[in-house]
Structures are given as C-alpha cells and as structure tokens.
C-alpha positions as a Markdown table, in Angstrom:
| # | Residue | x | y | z |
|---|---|---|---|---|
| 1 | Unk | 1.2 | 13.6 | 11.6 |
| 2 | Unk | -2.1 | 11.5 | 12.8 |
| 3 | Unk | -4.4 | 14.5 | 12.9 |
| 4 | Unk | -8.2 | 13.9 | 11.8 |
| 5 | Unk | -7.4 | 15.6 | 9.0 |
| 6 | Unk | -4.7 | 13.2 | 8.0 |
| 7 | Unk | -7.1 | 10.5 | 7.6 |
| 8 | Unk | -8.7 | 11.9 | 4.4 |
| 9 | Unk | -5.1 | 12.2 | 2.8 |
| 10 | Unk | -4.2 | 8.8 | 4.4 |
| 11 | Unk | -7.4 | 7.3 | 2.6 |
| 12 | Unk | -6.4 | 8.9 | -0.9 |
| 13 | Unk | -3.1 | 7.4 | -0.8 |
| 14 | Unk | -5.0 | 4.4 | -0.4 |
| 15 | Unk | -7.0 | 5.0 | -3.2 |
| 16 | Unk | -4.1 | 6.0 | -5.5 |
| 17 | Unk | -2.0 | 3.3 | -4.7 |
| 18 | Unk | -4.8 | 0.5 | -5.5 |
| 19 | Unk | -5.6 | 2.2 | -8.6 |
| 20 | Unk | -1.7 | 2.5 | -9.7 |
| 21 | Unk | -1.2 | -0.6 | -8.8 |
| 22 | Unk | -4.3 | -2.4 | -9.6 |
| 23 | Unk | -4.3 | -6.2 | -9.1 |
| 24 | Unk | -1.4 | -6.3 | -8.4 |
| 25 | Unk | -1.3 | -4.8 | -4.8 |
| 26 | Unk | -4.3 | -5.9 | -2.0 |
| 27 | Unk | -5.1 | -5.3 | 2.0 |
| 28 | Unk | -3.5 | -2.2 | 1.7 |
| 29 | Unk | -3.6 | 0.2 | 4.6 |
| 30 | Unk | -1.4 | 3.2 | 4.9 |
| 31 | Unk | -1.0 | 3.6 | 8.8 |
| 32 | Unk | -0.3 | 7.0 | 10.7 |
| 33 | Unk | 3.0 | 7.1 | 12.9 |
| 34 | Unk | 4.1 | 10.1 | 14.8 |
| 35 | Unk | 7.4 | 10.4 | 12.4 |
| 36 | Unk | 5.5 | 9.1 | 9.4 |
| 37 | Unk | 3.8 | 5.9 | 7.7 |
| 38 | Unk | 3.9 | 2.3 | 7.2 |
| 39 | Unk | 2.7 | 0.4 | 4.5 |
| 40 | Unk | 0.8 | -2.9 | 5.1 |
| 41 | Unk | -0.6 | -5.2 | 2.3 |
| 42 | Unk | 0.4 | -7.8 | 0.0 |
| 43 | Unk | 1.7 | -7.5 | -3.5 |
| 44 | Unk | 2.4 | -10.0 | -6.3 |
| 45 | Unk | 5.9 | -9.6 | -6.3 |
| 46 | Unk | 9.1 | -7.4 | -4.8 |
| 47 | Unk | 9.1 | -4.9 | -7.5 |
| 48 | Unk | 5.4 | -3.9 | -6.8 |
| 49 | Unk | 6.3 | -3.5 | -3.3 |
| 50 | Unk | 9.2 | -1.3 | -4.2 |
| 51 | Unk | 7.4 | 0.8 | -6.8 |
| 52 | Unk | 4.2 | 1.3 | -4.3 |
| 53 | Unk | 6.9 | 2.5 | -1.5 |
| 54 | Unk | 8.2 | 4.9 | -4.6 |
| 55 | Unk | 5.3 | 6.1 | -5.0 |
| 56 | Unk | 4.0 | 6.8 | -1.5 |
| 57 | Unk | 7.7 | 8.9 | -1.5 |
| 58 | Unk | 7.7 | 10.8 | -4.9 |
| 59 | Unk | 4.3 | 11.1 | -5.7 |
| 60 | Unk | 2.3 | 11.2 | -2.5 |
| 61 | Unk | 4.9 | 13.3 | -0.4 |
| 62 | Unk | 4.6 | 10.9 | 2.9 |
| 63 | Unk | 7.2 | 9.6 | 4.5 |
| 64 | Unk | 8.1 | 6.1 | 5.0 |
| 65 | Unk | 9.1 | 4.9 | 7.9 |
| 66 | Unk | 8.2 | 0.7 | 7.2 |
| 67 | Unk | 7.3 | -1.0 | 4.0 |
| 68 | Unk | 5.5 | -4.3 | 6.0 |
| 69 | Unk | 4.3 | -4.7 | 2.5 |
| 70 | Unk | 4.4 | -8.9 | 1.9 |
| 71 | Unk | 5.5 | -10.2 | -1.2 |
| 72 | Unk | 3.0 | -13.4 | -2.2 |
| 73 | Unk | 2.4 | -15.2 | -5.3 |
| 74 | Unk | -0.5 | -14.6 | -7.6 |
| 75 | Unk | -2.2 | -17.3 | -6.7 |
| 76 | Unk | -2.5 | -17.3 | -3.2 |
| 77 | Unk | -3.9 | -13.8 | -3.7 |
| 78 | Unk | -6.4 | -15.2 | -5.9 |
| 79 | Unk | -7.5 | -17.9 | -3.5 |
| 80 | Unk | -7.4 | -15.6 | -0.3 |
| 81 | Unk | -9.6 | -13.2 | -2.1 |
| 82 | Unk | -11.7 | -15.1 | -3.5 |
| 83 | Unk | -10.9 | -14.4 | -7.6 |
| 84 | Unk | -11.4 | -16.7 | -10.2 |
| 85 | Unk | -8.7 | -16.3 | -12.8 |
C-alpha cells in the first residue's frame, strides 16, 4: 500500500479528516503500513476518535489497522497549540 502514489491519497485523508473534524482533531498523520494505516493525533474526546476512525473506514476506503489516536482535553490542546480561547 505505501507506493508514491499513496502519499497524495494519504495527504487527502489528512485534509478530510481535519476539515470534518475541525478543532476538534489536531497532529494528525495518517501513516502507510504494508496491510494498511494507522491513525496518530489527538482529539478532544473518545467519540471524535471513533468517528475520525469511521470515517477513514466508510468514507475514505483505507483500512485501519491502529487508531493511536490520543484522547486529551480541550484545554491542553489549546495550550499545546498555542490557541487562545
């Protein structure tokens, strides 16, 4: 699956998932296995993890094979990052 012409489809699920998921997902990188994906980033809360793996699955056709996705609280997104609220 991690053919150079993956990474332009690797980049738009990238894209997608920010914009779906605006604000509420960050650090996101889809990464390229032999069998499949794994999603790295941080999201406000377990639902938005789910729903960005349910995505990636329905939507965006890849397969899953990790959701490292980490689960922190609004606010230490916001100070991390560097937002003012």
């Amino acid at each position: 699956m991690c053919e150079p012409s993956s990474n332009h489809r690797l980049e738009q699920a990238e894209a997608l998932l920010q914009q779906r998921l605006r604000g509420r997902l960050w650090a996101l990188r889809v990464v390229c296995k032999a069998d499949g994906v794994i999603l790295q980033g941080h999201a406000v809360n377990y639902y938005v993890k789910q729903l960005g793996q349910h995505i990636a699955i329905k939507e965006l056709q890849l397969t899953v094979v990790a959701n490292e996705i980490e689960v922190s609280p609004a606010s230490a997104a916001q100070e991390t990052h560097g937002h003012d609220s």
